[in-house]
C-alpha positions as CSV (number, residue, x, y, z in Angstrom):
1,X,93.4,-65.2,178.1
2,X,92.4,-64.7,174.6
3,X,89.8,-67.0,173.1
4,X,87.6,-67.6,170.4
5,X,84.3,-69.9,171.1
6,X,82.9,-71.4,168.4
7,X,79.5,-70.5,170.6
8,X,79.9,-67.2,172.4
9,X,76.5,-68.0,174.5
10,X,78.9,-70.8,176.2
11,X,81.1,-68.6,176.9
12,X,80.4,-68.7,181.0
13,X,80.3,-72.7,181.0
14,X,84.0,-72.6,178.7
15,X,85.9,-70.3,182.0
16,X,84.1,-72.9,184.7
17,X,85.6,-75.4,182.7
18,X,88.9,-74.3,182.8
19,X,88.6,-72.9,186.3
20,X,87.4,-76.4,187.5
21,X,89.9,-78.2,185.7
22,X,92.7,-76.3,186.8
23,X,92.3,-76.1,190.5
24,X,91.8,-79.8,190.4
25,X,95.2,-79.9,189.0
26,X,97.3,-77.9,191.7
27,X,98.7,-79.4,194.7
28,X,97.2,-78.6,197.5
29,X,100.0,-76.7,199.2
30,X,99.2,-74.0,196.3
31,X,95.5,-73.7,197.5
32,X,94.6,-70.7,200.2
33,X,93.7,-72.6,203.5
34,X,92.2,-69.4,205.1
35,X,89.2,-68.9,203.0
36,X,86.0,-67.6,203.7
37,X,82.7,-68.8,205.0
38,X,81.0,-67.7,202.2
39,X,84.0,-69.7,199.8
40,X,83.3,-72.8,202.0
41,X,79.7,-72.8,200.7
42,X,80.0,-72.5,197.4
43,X,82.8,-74.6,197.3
44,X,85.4,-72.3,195.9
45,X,89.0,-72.9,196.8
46,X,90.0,-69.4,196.7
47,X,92.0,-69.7,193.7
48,X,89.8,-67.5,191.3
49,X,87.9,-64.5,191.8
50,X,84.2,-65.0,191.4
51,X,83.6,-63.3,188.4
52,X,85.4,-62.5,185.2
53,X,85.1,-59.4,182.6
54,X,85.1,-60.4,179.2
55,X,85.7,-57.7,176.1
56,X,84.7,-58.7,172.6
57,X,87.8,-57.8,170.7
58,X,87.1,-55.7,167.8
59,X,90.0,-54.4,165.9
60,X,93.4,-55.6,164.9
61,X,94.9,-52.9,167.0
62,X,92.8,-53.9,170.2
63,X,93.8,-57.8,169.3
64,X,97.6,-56.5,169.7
65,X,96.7,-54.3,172.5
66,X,95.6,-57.2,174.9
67,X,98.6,-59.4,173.1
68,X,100.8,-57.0,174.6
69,X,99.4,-56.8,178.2
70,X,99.2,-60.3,178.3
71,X,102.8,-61.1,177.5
72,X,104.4,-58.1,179.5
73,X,102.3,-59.3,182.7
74,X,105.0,-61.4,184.3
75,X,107.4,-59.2,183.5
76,X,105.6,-55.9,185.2
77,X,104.3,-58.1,188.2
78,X,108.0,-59.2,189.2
79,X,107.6,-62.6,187.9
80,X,110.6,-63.0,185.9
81,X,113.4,-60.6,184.6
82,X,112.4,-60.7,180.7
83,X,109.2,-60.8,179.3
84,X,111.4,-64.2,177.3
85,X,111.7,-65.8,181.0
86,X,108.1,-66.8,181.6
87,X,108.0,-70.2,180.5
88,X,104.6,-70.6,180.5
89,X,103.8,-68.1,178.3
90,X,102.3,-67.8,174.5
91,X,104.9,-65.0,174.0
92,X,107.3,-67.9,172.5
93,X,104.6,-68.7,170.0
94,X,104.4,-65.3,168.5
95,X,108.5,-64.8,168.5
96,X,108.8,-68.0,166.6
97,X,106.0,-66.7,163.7
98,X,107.9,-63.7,163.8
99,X,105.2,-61.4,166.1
100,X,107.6,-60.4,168.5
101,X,111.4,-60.3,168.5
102,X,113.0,-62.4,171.5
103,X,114.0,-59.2,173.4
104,X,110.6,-57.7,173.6
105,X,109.4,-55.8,176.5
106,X,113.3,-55.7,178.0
107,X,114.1,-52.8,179.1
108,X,111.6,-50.9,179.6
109,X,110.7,-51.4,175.7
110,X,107.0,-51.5,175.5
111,X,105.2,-48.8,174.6
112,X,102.8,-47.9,177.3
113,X,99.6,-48.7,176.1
114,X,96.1,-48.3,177.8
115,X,94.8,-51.5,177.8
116,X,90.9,-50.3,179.5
């Protein structure tokens, strides 16, 4: 996820946010049922790891760098057969402005790129 708070101090209560939001959203068939004790109190469900790593994006070339992993995600994890296939994905939004062309990532396409 790529974002841009208008407050980067709030950065930590923004991801609870969305984590809280979102698990409260799923079905429960999609939620682990074997979680840990430790899980079990603090509450988690065991949809989301306990921590997350941000990186403050720097360059134009870094921007497209993290672009690029993003989108090709489903594709590389088994998801879906073209990077175009992932519906829920902000891949559409950058073919229609003209960011990406509709085939992108097919094929073994993309540029391997170290994303670290």
């Amino acid at each position: 996820m790529i974002i841009k708070p208008s407050n980067p101090t709030e950065l930590s209560k923004i991801i609870a946010g969305i984590n809280r939001r979102f698990t409260k959203s799923l079905d429960e068939s999609f939620i682990d049922k074997e979680i840990s004790v430790s899980r079990i109190k603090r509450n988690e469900k065991g949809v989301w790891q306990r921590r997350f790593y941000e990186h403050i994006i720097k360059y134009e070339k870094d921007l497209h760098n993290h672009l690029d992993y993003i989108h090709y995600n489903p594709l590389k994890h088994g998801y879906v057969q073209k990077v175009c296939d992932w519906k829920h994905s902000s891949f559409h939004k950058f073919v229609k402005s003209k960011n990406y062309e509709t085939n992108w990532g097919d094929n073994g396409s993309v540029i391997k790129v170290d994303y670290d």
